[in-house]
C-alpha positions as CSV (number, residue, x, y, z in Angstrom):
1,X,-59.1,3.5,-70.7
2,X,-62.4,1.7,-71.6
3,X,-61.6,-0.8,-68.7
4,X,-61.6,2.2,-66.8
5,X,-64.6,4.4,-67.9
6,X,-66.8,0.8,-67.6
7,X,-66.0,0.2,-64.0
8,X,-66.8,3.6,-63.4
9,X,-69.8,3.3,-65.3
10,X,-70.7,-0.1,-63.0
11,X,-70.2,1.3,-59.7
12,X,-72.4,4.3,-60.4
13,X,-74.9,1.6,-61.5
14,X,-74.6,0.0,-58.1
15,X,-74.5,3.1,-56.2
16,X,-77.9,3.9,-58.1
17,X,-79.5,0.5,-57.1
18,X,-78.4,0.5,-53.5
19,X,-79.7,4.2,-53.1
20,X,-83.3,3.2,-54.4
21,X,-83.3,0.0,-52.2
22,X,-82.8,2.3,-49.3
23,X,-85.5,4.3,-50.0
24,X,-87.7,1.5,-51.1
25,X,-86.7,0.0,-47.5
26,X,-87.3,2.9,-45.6
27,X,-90.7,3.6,-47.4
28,X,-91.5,-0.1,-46.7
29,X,-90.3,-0.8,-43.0
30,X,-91.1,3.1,-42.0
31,X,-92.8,2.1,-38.8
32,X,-90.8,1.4,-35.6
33,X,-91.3,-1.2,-32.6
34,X,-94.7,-0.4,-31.2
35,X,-94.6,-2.0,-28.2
36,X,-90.9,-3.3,-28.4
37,X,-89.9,-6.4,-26.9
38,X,-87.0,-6.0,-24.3
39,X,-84.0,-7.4,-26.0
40,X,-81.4,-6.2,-28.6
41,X,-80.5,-7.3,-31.8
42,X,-77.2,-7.3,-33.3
43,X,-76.5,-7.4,-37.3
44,X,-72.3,-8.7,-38.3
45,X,-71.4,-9.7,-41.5
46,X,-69.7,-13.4,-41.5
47,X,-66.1,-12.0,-41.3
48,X,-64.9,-14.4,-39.0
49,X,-61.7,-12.4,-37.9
50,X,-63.7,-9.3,-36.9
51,X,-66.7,-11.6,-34.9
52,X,-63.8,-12.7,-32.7
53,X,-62.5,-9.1,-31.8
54,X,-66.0,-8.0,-31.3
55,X,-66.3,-10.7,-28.6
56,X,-65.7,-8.1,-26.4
57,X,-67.7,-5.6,-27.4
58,X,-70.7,-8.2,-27.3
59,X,-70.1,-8.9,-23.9
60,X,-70.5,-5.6,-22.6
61,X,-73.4,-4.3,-24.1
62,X,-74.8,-8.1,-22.6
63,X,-73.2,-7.1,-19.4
64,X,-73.9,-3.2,-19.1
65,X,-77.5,-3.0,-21.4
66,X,-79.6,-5.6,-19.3
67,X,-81.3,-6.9,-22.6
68,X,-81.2,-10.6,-24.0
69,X,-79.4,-10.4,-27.1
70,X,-79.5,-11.4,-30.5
71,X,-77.1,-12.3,-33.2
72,X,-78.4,-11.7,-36.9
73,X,-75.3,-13.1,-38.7
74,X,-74.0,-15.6,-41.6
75,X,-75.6,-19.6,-40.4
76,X,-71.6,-21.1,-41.3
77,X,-71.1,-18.8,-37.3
78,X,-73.8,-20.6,-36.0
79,X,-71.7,-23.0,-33.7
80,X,-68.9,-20.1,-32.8
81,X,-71.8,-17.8,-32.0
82,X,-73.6,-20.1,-29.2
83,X,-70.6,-21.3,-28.0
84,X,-69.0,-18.3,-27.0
85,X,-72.6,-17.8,-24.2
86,X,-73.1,-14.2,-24.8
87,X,-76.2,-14.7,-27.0
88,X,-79.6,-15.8,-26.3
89,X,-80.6,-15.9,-29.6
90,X,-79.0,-16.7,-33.0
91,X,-80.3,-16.2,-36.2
92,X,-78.7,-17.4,-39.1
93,X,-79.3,-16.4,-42.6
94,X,-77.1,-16.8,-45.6
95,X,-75.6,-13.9,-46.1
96,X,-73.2,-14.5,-49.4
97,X,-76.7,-15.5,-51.1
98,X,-79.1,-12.5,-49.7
99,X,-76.2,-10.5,-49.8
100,X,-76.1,-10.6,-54.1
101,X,-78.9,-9.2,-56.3
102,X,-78.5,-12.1,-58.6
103,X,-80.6,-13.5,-55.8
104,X,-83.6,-10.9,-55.3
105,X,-86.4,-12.9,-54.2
106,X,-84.0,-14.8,-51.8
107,X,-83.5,-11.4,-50.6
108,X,-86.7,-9.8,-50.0
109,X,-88.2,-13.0,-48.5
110,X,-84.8,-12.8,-45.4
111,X,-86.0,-9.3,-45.3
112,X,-89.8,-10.5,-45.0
113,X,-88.9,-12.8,-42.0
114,X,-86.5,-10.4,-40.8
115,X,-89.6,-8.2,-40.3
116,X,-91.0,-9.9,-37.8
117,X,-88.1,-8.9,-35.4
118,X,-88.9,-6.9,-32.7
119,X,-86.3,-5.4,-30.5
120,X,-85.7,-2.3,-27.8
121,X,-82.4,-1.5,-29.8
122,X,-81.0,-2.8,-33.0
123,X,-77.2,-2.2,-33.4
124,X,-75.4,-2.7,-37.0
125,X,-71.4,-4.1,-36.5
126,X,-69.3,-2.5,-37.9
127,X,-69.4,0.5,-40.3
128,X,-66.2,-0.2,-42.3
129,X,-67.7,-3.6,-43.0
130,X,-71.0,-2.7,-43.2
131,X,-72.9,-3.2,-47.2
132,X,-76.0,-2.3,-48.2
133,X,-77.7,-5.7,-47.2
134,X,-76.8,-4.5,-43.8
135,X,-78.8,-1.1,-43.9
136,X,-82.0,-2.8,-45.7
137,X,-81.9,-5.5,-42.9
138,X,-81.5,-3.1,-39.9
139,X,-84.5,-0.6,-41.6
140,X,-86.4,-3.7,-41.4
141,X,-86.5,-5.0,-38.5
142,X,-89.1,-2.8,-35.7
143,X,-86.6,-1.3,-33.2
144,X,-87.1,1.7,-30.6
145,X,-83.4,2.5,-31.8
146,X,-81.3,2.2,-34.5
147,X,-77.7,2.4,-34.3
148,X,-74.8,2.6,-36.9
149,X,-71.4,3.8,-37.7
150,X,-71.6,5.9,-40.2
151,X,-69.0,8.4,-42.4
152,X,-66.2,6.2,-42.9
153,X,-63.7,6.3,-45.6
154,X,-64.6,3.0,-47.2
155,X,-68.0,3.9,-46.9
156,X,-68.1,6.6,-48.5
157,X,-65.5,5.8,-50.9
158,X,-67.9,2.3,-52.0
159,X,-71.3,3.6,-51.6
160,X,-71.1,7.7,-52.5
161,X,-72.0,10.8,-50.4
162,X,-75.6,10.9,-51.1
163,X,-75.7,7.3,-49.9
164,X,-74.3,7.9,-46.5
165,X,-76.2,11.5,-46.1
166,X,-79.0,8.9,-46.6
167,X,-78.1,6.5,-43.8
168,X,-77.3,9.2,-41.2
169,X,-80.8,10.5,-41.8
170,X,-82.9,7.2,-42.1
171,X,-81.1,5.7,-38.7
172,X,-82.1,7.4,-35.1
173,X,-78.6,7.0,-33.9
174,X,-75.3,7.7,-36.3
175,X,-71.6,7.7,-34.8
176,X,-69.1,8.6,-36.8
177,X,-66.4,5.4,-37.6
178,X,-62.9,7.4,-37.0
179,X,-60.2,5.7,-39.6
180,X,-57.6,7.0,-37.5
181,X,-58.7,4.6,-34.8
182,X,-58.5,1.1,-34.6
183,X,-61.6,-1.4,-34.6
184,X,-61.2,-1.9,-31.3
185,X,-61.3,1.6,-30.4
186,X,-64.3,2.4,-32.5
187,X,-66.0,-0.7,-31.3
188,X,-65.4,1.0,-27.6
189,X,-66.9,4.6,-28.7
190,X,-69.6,2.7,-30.0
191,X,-70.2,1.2,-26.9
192,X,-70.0,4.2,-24.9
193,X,-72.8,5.2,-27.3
194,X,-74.9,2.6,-27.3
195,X,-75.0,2.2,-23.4
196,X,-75.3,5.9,-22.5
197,X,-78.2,6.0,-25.0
């Protein structure tokens, strides 16, 4: 029972701190991409599995959008990432490390540099993997447009309601992640959103 009331105890703790840090990001990186440099920047975690399915999905918004793209993604993908040709940049940052508040100033100096980013679009893959490092790193880098899943289960479940009312409301272009579906077919409704955007 007291294993049980502390963990709940914890995660409200976290959901508290992530909810500020959003804020504090939004209030921060408020502004958008002035004058926006044509090219599109994508943010995945360093889940290897899911970077390979995604291949697909990276291809066609190369393909269909027009715009050089960017990978914003773990440095260990680095090789993967150029190899596969889709990308014309990569930017590698280490996400375990920037990812962990045990590491704050490691954090908000990524998120410094991150700022100087300056895109058309900004897309965040995927919103069943998607943490909170994710959210502070799309708020801060100057985009026209800011896409995300948002609603799923796990998030939800991980980071509260208020959290994800939050995300739908700080980011100018929310789609809703359907559990039902697979990642696949999410990634290709997000797609169709993206490009008819």
């Amino acid at each position: 029972m007291l294993k049980n009331c502390l963990r709940k105890i914890k995660r409200a703790c976290r959901r508290t701190v992530e909810t500020a840090e959003l804020i504090f990001c939004k209030v921060l990186f408020f502004r958008g991409a002035e004058n926006p440099c044509s090219k599109m920047v994508v943010i995945q975690n360093s889940h290897l599995g899911d970077f390979t399915l995604s291949l697909p999905f990276f291809q066609r918004l190369k393909n269909e959008c027009g715009l050089p793209l960017i990978l914003v993604s773990d440095h260990r993908i680095e090789c993967l990432a150029q190899s596969s040709g889709i990308f014309d940049e990569f930017i590698g940052i280490d996400f375990k490390r920037a990812s962990s508040y045990k590491h704050l100033p490691c954090r908000w100096k990524t998120l410094r540099q991150l700022r100087k980013i300056s895109a058309e679009k900004a897309i965040q893959c995927f919103g069943v993997g998607a943490t909170n490092w994710e959210d502070c790193i799309l708020l801060a880098i100057k985009a026209r447009k800011k896409y995300v899943f948002v609603d799923s289960f796990y998030n939800v479940q991980r980071s509260g309601t208020f959290y994800e009312a939050l995300r739908t409301k700080f980011f100018s272009h929310t789609l809703p992640y359907r559990m039902e579906l697979s990642l696949v077919a999410n990634e290709n409704n997000y797609a169709n959103f993206i490009v008819g955007n």
